[in-house]
N, C-alpha and C positions, 0 to 999 in steps of 0.2 A: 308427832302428829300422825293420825290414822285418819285414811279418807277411801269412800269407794267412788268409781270413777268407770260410766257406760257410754254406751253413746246408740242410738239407732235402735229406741226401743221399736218404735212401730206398731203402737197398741192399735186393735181395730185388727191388723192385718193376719191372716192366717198361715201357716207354712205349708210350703209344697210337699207333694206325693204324701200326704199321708194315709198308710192303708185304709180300706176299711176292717170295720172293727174299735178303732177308736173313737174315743169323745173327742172332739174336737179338743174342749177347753183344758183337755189333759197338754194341749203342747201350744196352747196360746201366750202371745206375750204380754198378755195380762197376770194369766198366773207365774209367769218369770218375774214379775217386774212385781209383785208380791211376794216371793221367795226372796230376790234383793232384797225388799227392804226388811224384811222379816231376818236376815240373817245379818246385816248391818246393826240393826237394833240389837242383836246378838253379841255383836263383833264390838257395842261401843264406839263406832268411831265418831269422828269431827264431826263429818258430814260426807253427804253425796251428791258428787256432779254429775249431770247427763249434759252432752256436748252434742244436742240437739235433735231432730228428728223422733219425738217421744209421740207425735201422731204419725198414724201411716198419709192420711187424707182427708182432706176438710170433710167430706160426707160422713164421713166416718167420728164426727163429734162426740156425738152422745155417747157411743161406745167407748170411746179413748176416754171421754171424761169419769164413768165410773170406773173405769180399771184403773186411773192413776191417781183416782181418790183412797181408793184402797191403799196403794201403797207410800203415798203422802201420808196418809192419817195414822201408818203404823212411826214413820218417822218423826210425825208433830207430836203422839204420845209422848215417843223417848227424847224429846227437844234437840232433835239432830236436823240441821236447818238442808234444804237439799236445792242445789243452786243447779241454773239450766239457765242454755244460750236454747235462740228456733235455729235450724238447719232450715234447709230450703223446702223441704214437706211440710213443714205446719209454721213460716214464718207468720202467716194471717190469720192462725187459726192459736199455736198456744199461748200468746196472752191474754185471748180472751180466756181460755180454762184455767189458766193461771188464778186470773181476777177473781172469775167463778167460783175456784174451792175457797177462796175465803181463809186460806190457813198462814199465818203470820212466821212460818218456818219456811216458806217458798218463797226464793227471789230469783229472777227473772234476768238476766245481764243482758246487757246492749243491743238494748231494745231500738228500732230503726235502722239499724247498720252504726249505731255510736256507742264505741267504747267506752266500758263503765265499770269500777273497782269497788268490791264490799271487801270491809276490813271486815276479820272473824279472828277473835280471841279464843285460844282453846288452852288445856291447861297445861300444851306442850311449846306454848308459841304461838303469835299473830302472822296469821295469815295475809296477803295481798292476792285475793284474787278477782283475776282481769278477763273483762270478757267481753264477746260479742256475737251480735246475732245476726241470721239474713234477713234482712229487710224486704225481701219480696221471694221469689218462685228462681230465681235466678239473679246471680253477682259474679260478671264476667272480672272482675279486678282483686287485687289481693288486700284484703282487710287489714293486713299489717303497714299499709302502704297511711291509711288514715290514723293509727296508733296514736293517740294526743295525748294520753295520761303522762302525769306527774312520776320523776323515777320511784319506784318503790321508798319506802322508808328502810335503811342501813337492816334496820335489827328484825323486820318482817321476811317471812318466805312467800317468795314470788311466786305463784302459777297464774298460766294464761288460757282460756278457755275458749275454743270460736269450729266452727263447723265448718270446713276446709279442706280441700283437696291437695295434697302434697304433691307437689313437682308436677304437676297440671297445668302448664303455664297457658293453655289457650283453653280451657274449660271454664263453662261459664259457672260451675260450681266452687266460688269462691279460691282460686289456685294462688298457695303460697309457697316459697320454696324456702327450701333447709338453709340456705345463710337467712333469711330474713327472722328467720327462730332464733337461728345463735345468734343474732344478732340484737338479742332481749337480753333482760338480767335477768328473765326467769329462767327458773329450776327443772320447771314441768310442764310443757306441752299438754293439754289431754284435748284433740283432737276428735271431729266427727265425720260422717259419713261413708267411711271405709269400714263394710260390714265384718271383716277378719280383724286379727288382732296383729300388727304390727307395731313395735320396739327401734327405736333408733335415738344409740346415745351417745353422746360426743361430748369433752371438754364439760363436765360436770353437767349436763344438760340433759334431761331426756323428751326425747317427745313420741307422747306416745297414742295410739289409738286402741282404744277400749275394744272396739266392735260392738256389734250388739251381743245382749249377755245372750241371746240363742238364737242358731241360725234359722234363715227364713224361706231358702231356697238349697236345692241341691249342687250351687255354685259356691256356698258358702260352706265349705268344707273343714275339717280339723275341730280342735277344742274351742268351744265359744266361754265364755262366761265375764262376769265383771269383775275392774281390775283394785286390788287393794292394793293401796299405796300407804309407804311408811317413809316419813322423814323425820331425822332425826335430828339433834342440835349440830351435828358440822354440816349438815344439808346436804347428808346421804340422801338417795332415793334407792328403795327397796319398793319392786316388784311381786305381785303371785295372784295368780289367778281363784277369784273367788266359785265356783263350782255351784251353779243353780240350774244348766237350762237338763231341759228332761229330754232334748232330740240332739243328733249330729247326723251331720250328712258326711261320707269320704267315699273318695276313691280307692278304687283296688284291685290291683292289675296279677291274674291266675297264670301260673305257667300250666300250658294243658298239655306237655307231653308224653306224660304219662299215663294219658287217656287212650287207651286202645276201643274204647265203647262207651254208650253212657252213664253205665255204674259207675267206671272209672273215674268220667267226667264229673262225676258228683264227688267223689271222692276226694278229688282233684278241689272242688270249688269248697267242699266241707273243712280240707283242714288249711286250705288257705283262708278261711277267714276267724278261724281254730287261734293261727298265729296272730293275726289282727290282734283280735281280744287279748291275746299274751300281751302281745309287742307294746302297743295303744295305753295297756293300763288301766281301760276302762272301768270311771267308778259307778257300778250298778246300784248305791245310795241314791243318787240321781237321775242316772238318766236311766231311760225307759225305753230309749227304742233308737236304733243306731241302722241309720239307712245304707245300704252302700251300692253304688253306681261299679258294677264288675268288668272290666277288661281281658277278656278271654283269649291268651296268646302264646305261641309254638305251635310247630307242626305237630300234627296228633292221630290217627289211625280215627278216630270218631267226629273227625272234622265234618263229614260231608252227614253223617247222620246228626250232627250238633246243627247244623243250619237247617236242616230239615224240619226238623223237629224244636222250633223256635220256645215253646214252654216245657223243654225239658226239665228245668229246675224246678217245676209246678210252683208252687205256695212257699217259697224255702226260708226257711228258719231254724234260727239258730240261737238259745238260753245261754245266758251267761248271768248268774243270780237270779237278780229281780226284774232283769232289760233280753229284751228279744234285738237279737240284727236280723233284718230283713232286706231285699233288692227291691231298689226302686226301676233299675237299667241294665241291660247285659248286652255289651255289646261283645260280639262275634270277630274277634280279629286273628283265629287259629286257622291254620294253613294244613291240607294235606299232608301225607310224607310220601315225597314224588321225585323223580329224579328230571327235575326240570330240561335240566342239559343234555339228556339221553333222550326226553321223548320230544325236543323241538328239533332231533335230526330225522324224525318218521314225515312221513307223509299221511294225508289225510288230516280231518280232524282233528284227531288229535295231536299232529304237529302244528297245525296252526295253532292253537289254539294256547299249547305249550310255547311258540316264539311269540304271541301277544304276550304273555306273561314275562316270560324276558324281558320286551322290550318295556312293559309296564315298569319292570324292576330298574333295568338300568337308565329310565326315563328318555330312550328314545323315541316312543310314541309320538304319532300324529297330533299336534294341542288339538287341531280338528276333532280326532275322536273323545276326546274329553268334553269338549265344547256341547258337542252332539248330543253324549250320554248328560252331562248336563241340564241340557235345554230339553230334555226328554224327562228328566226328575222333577224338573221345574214346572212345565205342563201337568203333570200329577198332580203336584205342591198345590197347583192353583186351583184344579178340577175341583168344585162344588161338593164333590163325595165326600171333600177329605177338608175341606175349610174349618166344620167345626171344631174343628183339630186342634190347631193354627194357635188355640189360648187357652190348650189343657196341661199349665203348668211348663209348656215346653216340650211336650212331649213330642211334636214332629215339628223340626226346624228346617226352615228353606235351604235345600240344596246350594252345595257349593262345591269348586271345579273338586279338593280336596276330596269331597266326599262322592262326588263322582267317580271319581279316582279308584278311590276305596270299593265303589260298589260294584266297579267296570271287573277288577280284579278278585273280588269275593263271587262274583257269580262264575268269571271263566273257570276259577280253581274247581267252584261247583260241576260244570258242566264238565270238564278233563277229567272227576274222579268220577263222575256215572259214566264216563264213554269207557274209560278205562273197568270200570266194575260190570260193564258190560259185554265188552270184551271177552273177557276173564269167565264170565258165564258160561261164553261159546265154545269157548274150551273144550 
């Protein structure tokens, strides 16, 4: 048996940072959720589960209804039947679209919050699969707790389908936990809501979460795509990732020591992301554009001209085939090359200035002075200037003591290497 297996399409909804320059509908998940079915139909298989959340929002109807017509109508073609629980985003919203396409290849599982089993004959084996849906916007209890189906039949392969938060046990996002899985006769978990892809198998058992097949946010990091599933007559389960979304968001953290200036610094950012592209394996068949969120860190000689100078990267980009990587975020966490312990035994300024960093480092600090600079970023945060801010993707997030911390200690370093480089002038 061949089967693909998503979860969290989220038609309607669009993905964050992306440049300008692009169409939009080049990284929508309308056109993933096309590519799915388009390479499934390809692939021949069974059939396709999506394990819920296939709208982002009731407003967003009409939208989600033609994007997953399109990819319905490429599977009703090939008579590959495509079964779906709601998640808590579209529990009131996708059986009416369901209803609406009209197509006799879409069945709908457990519908209300009640568990419900379509046999499916294929020509490797009868399927038992089990499913269920949210019944409203929020299900603080665990779905497996109401499980009333009849055992499987001996000579069927079990899977169980339901949109569920694992080991959540106080979320009101339906929280089940891992004994109550193993504690089924099925084979395969396929799991919604958790937008990365996690794997966990035990005792012939797997359960697994698809993700959505492309990420949505720059939180949703690594390889996204949907999952093909093969079982075979001893009820193996075989794994691999089917390859459709055209975006990835990652992390990636630069060592800048070798940055004496900011050629260097470029130098330094160019073939750390050089190795990315090696390491990663990215296939530029697909994807098209590879964001990455940079972590700029070691002491470096071109520290205090790198924060100065906040778009020193300008526009940066970097070809790999037919896919560009660009920054979405760079954050600044390089440190002078200073001799901390030598200039906090001076006097002046620049001694002080040198034993607050000490004491930053070894966390003796006043929590008062944290508290301070806190409630001083937080006053900003809230200033009117900066509100519409507040819902551009994330892009400025409420202070917090951690990042107080950080900014207490990124500006003294600032200030220490202009006294000192000023100093040094007077020479």
């Amino acid at each position: 048996m061949k089967f693909v297996c998503t979860g969290d399409l989220h038609l309607g909804r669009a993905p964050a940072r992306i440049p300008e320059g692009y169409p939009p509908e080049q990284f929508s998940p309308r056109r993933v959720w096309k590519n799915l079915a388009s390479k499934s139909v390809d692939a021949a298989v069974d059939a396709v589960m999506v394990s819920g959340d296939i709208i982002d929002v009731e407003d967003r109807y009409v939208e989600a209804f033609g994007a997953f017509m399109e990819g319905a109508k490429l599977l009703d073609g090939a008579g590959i039947p495509l079964f779906a629980v709601c998640g808590n985003h579209d529990a009131e919203t996708l059986p009416r679209l369901i209803s609406d396409c009209g197509l006799d290849n879409i069945h709908l599982l457990g519908v209300d919050g009640q568990w419900e089993r379509f046999v499916l004959e294929t020509d490797s084996g009868i399927l038992s699969l089990d499913g269920w849906s949210f019944p409203g916007r929020h299900y603080p209890g665990s779905p497996l707790k109401k499980y009333n189906l009849d055992k499987p039949h001996n000579d069927h392969v079990p899977i169980g389908i339901v949109h569920a938060e694992l080991g959540g046990l106080e979320s009101n996002y339906a929280p089940v936990d891992t004994a109550e899985l193993h504690g089924t006769p099925h084979i395969l978990w396929v799991l919604g809501h958790i937008h990365g892809r996690q794997i966990r198998e035990q005792a012939r058992q797997m359960v697994l979460y698809p993700g959505s097949p492309q990420p949505l946010d720059p939180g949703e990091t690594g390889a996204h795509g949907p999952a093909v599933i093969e079982i075979d007559r001893s009820r193996n389960v075989q794994y691999r990732m089917m390859p459709v979304a055209a975006l990835r968001y990652d992390d990636l953290d630069v060592d800048m020591r070798e940055a004496g200036d900011v050629k260097g610094a470029y130098r330094c950012v160019y073939a750390a992301v050089e190795k990315y592209v090696e390491t990663e394996a990215l296939d530029d068949k697909v994807l098209d554009l590879v964001l990455l969120r940079l972590t700029l860190t070691g002491r470096c000689g071109a520290h205090s001209e790198l924060v100065m100078r906040p778009d020193w990267l300008g526009d940066f980009s970097q070809s790999f085939g037919g896919a560009e990587v660009k920054l979405h975020r760079v954050e600044h966490m390089t440190k002078p090359v200073l001799d901390i312990e030598r200039l906090a035994r001076e006097q002046g300024p620049v001694g002080s200035l040198a034993r607050l960093l000490k004491d930053i480092h070894s966390g003796k600090y006043p929590p008062s002075l944290i508290d301070e600079v806190t409630e001083d970023l937080q006053s900003i945060y809230r200033s009117s200037t900066y509100v519409d801010l507040h819902h551009a993707d994330g892009v400025v997030q409420p202070p917090v003591a951690a990042r107080a911390k950080r900014y207490l200690e990124n500006t003294a370093y600032l200030l220490l290497d202009t006294l000192i480089k000023q100093k040094e002038a007077q020479v």
